[in-house]
C-alpha positions as CSV (number, residue, x, y, z in Angstrom):
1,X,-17.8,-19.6,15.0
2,X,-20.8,-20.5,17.1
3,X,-23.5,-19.3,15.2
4,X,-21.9,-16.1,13.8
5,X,-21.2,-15.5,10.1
6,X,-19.0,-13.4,8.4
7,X,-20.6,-9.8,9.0
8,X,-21.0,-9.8,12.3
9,X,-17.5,-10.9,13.0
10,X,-16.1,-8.2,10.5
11,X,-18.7,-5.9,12.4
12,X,-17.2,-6.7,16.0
13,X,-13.2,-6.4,14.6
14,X,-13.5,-3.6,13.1
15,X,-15.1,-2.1,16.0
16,X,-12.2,-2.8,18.0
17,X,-10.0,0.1,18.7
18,X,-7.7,1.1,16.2
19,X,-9.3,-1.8,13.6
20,X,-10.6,0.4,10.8
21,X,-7.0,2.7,11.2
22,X,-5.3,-0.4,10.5
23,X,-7.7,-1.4,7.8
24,X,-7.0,1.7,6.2
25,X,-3.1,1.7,5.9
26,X,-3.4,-1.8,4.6
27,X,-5.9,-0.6,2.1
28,X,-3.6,2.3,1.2
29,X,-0.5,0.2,0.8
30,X,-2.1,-2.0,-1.3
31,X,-3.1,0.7,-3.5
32,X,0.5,2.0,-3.6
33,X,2.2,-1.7,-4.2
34,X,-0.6,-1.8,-7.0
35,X,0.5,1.7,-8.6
36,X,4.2,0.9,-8.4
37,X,3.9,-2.5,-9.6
38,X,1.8,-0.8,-12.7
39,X,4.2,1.6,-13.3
40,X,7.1,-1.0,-13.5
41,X,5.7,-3.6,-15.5
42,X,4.8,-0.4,-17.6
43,X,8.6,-0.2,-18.3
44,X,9.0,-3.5,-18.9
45,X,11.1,-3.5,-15.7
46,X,11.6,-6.3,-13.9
47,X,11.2,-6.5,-9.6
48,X,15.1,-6.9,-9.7
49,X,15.7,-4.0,-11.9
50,X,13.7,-1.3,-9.8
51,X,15.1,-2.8,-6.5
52,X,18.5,-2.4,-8.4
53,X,17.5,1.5,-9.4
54,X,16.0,2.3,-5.8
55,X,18.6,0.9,-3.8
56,X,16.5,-2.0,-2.5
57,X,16.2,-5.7,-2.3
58,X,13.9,-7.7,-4.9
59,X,12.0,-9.1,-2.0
60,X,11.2,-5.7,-0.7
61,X,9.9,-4.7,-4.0
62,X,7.8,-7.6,-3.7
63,X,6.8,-7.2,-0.4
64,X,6.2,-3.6,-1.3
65,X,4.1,-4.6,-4.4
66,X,1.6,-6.9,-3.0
67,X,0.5,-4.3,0.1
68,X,2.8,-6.4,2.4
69,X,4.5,-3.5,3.9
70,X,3.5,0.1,5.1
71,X,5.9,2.1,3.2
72,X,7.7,4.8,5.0
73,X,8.1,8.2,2.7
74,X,11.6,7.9,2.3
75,X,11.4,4.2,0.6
76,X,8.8,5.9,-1.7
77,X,10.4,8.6,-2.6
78,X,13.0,6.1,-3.6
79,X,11.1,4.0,-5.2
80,X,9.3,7.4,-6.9
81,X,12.8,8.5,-8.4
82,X,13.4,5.4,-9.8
83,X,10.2,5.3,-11.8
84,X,10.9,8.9,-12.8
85,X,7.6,10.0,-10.8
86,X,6.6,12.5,-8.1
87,X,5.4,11.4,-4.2
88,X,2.6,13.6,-3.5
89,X,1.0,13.5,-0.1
90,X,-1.9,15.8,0.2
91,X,-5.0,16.3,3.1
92,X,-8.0,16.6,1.7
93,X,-11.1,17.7,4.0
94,X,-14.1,14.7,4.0
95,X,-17.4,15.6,2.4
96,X,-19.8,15.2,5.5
97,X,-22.3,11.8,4.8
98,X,-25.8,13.0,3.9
């Protein structure tokens, strides 16, 4: 990388235009993938069993599950009946930095 580490590279990507939007959705799918995957295993469900109960292949529930995919809201509110759960999608204001 000619002389530049890790930091600065990360620095100049994610100062690239729409960099730290697309961070965020993969950030936020990966949370989601983690809470569904949680909420299966809870069950004692298998991938095949809640792609069987939401209408949906066992790859996409395993695509889903490890952030792969940006989920539209109608595959989570499939996903969100089949665990028995609500979708809630909420704006909150941002506390200004100090």
């Amino acid at each position: 990388m000619s002389g530049m580490d890790y930091r600065e590279l990360r620095s100049r990507r994610m100062a690239e235009p729409g960099a730290a939007e697309a961070y965020e959705a993969t950030r936020i799918a990966y949370e989601l993938g983690k809470t569904v995957r949680a909420m299966r295993e809870e069950r004692g469900w298998s991938q095949s069993d809640l792609a069987a109960r939401a209408a949906m292949t066992q790859s996409a529930v395993a695509r889903f599950e490890a952030g792969g995919t940006v989920p539209t809201i109608p595959v989570l509110e499939r996903l969100a009946r089949a665990l028995d759960a609500d979708v809630e999608v909420r704006l909150t204001p941002r506390v200004p930095a100090a």
